[in-house]
NURO-912058 format. One record per residue (C-alpha): x, y, z; residue number from 0; residue in three letters. Coordinates in pm, 1 decimal. Layout:
X, Y, Z, NUM, ALA $
...
//
This chain:
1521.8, 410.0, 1785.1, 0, UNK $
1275.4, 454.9, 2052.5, 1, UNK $
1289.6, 193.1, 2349.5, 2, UNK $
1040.3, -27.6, 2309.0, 3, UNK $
840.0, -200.5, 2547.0, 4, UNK $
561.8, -374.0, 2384.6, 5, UNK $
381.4, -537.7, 2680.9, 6, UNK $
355.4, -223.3, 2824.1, 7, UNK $
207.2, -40.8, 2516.4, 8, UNK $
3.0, -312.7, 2423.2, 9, UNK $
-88.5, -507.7, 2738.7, 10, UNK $
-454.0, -648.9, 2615.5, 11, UNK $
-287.4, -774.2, 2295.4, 12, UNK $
-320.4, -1167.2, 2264.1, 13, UNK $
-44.9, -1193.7, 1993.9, 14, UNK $
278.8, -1143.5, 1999.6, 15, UNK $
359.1, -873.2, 1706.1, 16, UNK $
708.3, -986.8, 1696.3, 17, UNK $
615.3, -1357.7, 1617.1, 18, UNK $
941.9, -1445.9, 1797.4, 19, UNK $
1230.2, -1249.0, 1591.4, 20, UNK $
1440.9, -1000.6, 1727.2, 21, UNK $
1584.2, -735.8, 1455.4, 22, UNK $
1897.9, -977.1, 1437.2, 23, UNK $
1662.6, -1269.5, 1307.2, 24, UNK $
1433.0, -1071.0, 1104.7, 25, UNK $
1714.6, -917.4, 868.5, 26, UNK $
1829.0, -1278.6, 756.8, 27, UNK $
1453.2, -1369.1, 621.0, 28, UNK $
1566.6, -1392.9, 268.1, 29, UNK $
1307.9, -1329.2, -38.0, 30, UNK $
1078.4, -1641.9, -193.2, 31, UNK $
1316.5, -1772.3, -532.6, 32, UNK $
1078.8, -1675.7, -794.4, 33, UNK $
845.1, -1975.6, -962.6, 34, UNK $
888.2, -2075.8, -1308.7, 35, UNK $
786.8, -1812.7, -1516.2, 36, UNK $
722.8, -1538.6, -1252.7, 37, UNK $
945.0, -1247.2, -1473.6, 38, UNK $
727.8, -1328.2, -1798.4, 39, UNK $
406.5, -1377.4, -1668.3, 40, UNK $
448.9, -948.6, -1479.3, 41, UNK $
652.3, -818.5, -1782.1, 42, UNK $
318.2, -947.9, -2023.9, 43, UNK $
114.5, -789.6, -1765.9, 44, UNK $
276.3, -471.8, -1779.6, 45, UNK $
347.9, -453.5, -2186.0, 46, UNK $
-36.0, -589.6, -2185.7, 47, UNK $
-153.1, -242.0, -1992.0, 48, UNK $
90.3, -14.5, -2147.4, 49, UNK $
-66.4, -92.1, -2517.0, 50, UNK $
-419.4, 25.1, -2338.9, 51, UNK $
-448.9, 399.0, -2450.4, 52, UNK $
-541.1, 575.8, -2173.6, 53, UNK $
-922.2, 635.2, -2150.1, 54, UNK $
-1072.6, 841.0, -1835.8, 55, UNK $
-1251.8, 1161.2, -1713.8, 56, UNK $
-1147.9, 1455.7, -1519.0, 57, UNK $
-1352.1, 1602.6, -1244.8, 58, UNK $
-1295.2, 1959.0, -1140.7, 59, UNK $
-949.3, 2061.3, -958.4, 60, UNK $
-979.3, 2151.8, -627.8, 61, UNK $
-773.3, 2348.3, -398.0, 62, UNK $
-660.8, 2169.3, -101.2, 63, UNK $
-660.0, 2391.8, 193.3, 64, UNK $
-347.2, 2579.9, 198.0, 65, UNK $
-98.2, 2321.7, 54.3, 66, UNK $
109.9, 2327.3, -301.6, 67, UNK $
-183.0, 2110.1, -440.6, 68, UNK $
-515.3, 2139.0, -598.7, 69, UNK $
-677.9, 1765.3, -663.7, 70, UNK $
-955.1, 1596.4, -921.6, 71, UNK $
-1138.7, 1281.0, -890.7, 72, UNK $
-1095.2, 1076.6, -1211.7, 73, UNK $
-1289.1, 802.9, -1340.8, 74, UNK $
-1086.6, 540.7, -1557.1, 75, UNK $
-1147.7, 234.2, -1774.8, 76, UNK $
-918.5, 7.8, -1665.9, 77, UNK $
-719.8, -272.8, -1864.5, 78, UNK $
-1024.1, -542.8, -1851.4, 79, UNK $
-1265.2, -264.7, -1921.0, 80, UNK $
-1389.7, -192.7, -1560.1, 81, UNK $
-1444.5, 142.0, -1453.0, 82, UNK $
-1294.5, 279.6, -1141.6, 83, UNK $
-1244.8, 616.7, -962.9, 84, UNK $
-896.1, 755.4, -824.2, 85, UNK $
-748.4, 1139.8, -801.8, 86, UNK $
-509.0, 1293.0, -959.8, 87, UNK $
-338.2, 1615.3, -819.7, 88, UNK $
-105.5, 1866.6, -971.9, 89, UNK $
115.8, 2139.6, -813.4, 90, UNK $
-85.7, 2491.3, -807.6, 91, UNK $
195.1, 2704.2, -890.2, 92, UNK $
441.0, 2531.3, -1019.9, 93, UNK $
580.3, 2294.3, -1315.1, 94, UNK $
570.7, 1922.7, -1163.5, 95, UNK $
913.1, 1729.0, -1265.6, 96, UNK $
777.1, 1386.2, -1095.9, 97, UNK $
477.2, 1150.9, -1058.6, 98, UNK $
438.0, 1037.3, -737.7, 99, UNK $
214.5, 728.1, -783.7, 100, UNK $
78.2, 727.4, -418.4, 101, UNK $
-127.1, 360.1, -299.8, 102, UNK $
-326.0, 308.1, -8.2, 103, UNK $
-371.7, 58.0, 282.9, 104, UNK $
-666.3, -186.4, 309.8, 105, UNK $
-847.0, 46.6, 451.3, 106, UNK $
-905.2, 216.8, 135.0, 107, UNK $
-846.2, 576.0, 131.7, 108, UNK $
-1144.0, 869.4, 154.1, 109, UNK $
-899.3, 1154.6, 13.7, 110, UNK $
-538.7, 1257.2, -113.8, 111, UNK $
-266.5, 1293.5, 82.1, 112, UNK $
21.3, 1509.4, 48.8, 113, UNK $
270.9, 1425.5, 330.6, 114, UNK $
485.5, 1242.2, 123.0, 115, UNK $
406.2, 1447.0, -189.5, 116, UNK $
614.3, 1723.6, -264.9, 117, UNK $
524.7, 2084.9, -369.3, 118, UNK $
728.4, 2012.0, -725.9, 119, UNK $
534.2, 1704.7, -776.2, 120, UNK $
229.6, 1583.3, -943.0, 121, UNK $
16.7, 1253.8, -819.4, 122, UNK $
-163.7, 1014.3, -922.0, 123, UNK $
-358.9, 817.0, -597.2, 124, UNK $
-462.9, 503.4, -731.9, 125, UNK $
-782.3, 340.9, -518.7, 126, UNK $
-789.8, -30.6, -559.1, 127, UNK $
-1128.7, -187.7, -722.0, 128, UNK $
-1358.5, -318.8, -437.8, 129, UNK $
-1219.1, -28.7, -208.9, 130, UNK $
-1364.4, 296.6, -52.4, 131, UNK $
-1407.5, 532.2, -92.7, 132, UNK $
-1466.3, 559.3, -487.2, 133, UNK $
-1470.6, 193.6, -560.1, 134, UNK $
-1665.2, 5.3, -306.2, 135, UNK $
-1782.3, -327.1, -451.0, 136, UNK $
-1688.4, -203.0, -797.4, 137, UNK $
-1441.3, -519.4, -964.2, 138, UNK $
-1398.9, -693.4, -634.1, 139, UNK $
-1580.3, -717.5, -295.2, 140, UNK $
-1560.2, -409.6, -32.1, 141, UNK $
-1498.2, -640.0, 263.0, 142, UNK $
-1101.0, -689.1, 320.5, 143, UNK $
-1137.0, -1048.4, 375.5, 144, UNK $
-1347.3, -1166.0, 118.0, 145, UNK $
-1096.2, -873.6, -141.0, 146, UNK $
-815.8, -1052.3, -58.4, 147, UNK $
-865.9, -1404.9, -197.3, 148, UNK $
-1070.1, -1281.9, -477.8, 149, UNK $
-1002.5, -1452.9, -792.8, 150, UNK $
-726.6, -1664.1, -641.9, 151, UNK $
-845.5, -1994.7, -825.3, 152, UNK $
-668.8, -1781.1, -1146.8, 153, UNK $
-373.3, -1626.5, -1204.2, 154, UNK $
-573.5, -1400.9, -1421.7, 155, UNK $
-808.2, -1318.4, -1218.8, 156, UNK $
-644.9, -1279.4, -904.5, 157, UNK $
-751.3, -928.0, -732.6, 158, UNK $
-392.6, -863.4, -689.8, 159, UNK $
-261.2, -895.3, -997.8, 160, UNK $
-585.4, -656.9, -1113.5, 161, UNK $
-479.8, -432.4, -849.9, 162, UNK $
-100.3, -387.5, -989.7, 163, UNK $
-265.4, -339.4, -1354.0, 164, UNK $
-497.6, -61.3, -1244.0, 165, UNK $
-163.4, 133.4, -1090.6, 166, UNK $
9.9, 76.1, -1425.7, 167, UNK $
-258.3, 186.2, -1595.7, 168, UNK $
-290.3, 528.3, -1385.8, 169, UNK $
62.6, 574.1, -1515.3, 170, UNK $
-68.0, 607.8, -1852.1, 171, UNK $
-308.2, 844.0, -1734.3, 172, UNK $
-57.6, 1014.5, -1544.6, 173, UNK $
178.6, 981.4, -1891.4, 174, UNK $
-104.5, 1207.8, -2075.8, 175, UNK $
-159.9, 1468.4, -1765.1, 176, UNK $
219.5, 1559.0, -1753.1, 177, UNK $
391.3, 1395.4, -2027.8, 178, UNK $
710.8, 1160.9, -1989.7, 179, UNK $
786.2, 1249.0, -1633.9, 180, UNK $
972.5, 1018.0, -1413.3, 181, UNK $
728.3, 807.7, -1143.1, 182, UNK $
848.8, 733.5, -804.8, 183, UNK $
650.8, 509.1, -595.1, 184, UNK $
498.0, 528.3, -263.0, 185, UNK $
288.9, 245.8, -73.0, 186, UNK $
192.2, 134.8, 253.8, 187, UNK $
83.9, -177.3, 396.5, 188, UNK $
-180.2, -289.0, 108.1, 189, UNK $
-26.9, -4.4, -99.8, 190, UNK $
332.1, -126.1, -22.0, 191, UNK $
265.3, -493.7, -139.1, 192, UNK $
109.2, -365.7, -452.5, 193, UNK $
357.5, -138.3, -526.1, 194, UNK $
643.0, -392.4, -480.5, 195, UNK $
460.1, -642.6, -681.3, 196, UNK $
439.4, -358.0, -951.3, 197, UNK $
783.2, -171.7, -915.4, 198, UNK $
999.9, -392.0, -1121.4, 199, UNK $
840.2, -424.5, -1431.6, 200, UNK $
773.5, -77.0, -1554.1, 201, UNK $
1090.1, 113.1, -1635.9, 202, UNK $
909.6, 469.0, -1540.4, 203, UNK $
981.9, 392.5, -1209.7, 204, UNK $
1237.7, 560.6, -1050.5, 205, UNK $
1240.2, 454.8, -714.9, 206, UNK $
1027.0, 415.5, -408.4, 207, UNK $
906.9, 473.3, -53.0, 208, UNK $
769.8, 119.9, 33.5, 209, UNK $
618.3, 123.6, 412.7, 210, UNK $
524.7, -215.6, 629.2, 211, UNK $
482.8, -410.3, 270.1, 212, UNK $
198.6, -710.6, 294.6, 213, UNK $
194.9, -1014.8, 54.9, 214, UNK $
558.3, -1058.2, 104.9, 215, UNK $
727.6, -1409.1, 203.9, 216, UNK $
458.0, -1610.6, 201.3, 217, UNK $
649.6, -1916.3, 364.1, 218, UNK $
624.0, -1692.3, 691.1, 219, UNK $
314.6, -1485.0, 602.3, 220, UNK $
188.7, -1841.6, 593.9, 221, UNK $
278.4, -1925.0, 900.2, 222, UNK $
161.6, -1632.1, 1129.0, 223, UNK $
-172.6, -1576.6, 1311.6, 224, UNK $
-246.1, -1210.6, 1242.1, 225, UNK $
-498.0, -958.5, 1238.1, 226, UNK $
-469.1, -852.3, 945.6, 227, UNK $
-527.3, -946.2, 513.8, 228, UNK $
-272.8, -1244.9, 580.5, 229, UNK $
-519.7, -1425.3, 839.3, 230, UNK $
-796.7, -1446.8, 546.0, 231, UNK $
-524.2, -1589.1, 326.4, 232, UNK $
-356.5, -1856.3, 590.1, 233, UNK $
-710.3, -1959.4, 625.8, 234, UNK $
-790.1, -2022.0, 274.8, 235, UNK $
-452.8, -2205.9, 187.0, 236, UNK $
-555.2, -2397.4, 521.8, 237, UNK $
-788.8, -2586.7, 336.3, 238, UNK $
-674.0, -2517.4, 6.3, 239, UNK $
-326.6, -2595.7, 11.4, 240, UNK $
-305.6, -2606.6, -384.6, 241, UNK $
-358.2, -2252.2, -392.7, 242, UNK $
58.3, -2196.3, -240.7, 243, UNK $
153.4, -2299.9, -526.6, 244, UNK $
-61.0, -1970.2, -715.6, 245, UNK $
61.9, -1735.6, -438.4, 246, UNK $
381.6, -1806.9, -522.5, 247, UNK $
323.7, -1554.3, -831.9, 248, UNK $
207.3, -1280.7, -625.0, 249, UNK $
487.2, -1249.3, -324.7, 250, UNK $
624.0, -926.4, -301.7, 251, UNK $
944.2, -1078.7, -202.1, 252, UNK $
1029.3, -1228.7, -512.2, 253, UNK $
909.5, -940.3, -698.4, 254, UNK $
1124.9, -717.9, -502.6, 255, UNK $
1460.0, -928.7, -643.6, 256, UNK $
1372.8, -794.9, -958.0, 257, UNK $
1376.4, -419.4, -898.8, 258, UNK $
1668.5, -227.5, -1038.6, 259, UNK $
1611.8, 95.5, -863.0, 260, UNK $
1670.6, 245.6, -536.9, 261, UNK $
1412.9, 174.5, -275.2, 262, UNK $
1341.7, 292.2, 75.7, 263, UNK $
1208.6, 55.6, 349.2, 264, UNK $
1047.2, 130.7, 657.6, 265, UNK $
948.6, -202.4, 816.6, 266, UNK $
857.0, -271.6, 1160.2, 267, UNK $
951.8, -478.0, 1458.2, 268, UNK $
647.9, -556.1, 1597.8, 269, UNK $
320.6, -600.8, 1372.6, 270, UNK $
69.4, -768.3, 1441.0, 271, UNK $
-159.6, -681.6, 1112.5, 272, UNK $
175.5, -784.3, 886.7, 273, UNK $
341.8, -978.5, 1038.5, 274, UNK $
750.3, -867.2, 1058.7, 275, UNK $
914.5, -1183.1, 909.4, 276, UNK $
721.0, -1086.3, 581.1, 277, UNK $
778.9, -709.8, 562.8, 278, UNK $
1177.0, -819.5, 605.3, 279, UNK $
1149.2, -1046.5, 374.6, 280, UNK $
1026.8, -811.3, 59.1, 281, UNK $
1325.7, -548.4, 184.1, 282, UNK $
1557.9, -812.6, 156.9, 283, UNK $
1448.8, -890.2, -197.2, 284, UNK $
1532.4, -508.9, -320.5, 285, UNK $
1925.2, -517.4, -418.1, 286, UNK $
1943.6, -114.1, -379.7, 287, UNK $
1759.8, -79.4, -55.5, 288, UNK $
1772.2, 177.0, 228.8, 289, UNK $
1618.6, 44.8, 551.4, 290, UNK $
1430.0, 226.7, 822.5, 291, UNK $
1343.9, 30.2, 1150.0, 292, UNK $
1025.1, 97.8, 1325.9, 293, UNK $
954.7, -16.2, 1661.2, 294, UNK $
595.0, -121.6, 1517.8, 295, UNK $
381.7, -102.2, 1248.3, 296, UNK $
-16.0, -58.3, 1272.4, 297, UNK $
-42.8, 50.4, 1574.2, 298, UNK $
-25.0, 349.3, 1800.8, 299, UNK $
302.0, 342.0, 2072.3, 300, UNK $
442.0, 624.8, 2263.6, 301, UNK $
693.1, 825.1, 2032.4, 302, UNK $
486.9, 732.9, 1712.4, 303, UNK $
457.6, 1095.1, 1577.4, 304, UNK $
785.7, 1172.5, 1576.2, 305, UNK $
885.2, 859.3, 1406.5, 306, UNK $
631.5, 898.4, 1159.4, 307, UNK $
767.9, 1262.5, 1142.9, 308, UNK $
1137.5, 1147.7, 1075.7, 309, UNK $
997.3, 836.8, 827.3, 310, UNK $
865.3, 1108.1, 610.7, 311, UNK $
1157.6, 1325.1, 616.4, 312, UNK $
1342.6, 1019.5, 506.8, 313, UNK $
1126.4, 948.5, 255.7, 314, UNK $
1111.6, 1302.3, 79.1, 315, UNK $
1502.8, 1292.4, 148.1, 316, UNK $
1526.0, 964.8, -39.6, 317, UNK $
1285.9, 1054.5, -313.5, 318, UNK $
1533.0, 1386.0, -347.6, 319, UNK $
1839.2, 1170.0, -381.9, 320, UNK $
1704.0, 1002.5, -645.1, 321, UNK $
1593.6, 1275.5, -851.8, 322, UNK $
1945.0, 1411.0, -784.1, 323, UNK $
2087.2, 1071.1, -900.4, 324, UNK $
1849.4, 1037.3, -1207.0, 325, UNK $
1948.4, 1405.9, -1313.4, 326, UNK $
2337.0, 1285.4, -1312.0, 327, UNK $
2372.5, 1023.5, -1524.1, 328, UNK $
2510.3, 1034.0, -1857.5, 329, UNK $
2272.6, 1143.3, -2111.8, 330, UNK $
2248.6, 896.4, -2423.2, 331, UNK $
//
């Protein structure tokens, strides 16, 4: 772990990214109980977008630069009959034997990336509706604040929710690329709240790489000034304060008490975009966790590249373990 001093590497900064917990404090934030009928409500979802056949477009493969990889656009009909754009990539020279279903932060995402992808591995990149670069506006506004309390009046119609039913539903696209190959998911800040919202409920999942998680522990998201998604959403329960009771459906915390395979954490001390209490909170909620401490989390400090380096060793090292695992078991 890297020393940190934080009022050195971020002396202009008017909040405090560790919101007052030291790595003792923010390892007891325990997971949101889940709401009456949180398990049904996801599991419908999910059975609800696996019966969608799988209808969609390729573009043409490209190469990308020297890597393992060659990558398509794709455009999709999703579960409520919007159409979106993602990419899917597939190994050049080689037979994949995974999926890595690969989300994005709120900043939306202009291209694949491969750092966490290995050479034996296909990918699917989903790109949330209302995102750049191949979705702007399309099923949800572009602009992160407005995106994030879209729909929130409905449990149906909350952007989140549509977001973990698009992912799903690049699985089934994914499911008639490759076949039945096993999915392990990776997600980061936006992409790591999705994905632990979605991780539980679909049983291709094999595991994941989950990094700083949003939407998690909502008691404490709640509660904590940020710069980031969660500011939008403390202001709208602010005056709304019925809607707690609907957000309550979409923590990642709770979500993450349901997942039954093995997870990898990286959440940070010091955050002032998520705030730390909530990324905590959602790896407390995963049962079969590994956790990997950063001194902060969207933000550049001194040292970052070679923890970023060593996070995505871990990552591909955890993602290896569980292929090693998977390939174990008894066969039935």
């Amino acid at each position: 772990m890297i020393a940190a001093d934080y009022a050195t590497w971020f002396p202009d900064e008017e909040i405090d990214g560790t919101y007052g917990f030291d790595e003792e404090a923010l390892r007891r934030v325990a997971p949101i109980p889940p709401r009456r009928g949180f398990a049904a409500l996801w599991q419908g979802w999910n059975a609800r977008v696996r019966a969608v056949p799988a209808r969609f477009e390729v573009g043409e493969y490209t190469p990308i630069g020297v890597g393992a990889h060659e990558a398509a656009e794709i455009r999709y009909t999703a579960a409520d009959g919007t159409v979106l754009g993602a990419w899917v990539a597939r190994p050049r020279e080689r037979t994949p034997r995974v999926v890595i279903v690969h989300s994005h932060g709120y900043g939306g995402r202009e291209r694949p990336e491969f750092d966490r992808v290995p050479d034996d591995a296909a990918a699917v990149f989903p790109l949330a509706r209302g995102l750049g670069a191949l979705n702007v506006g399309i099923g949800a506004p572009a602009e992160r604040d407005d995106h994030v309390v879209f729909g929130i009046e409905d449990p149906e119609e909350y952007v989140l929710g549509a977001c973990v039913r698009d992912l799903w539903m690049t699985q089934n696209i994914a499911d008639e690329l490759w076949g039945p190959l096993p999915h392990y998911l990776v997600g980061e800040s936006f992409g790591g709240g999705v994905g632990a919202l979605a991780l539980a409920w679909d049983d291709r999942f094999i595991g994941a790489t989950v990094v700083v998680p949003s939407f998690g522990q909502y008691d404490e998201r709640l509660a904590a000034p940020c710069h980031g998604s969660g500011e939008a959403v403390r202001r709208y329960v602010a005056a709304r304060p019925e809607a707690r009771e609907l957000l309550r459906l979409f923590d990642a915390s709770t979500a993450a008490t349901f997942a039954r395979v093995p997870v990898r954490i990286e959440a940070a001390l010091w955050d002032t975009h998520v705030p730390p209490p909530g990324q905590f909170g959602v790896a407390a909620g995963f049962a079969d966790r590994e956790l990997m401490v950063l001194p902060a989390g969207h933000a550049e400090y001194p040292g970052r590249d070679d923890v970023l380096r060593r996070a995505i060793d871990g990552g591909r090292e955890h993602l290896r373990r569980t292929m090693e695992g998977l390939s174990s078991r008894p066969q039935t």
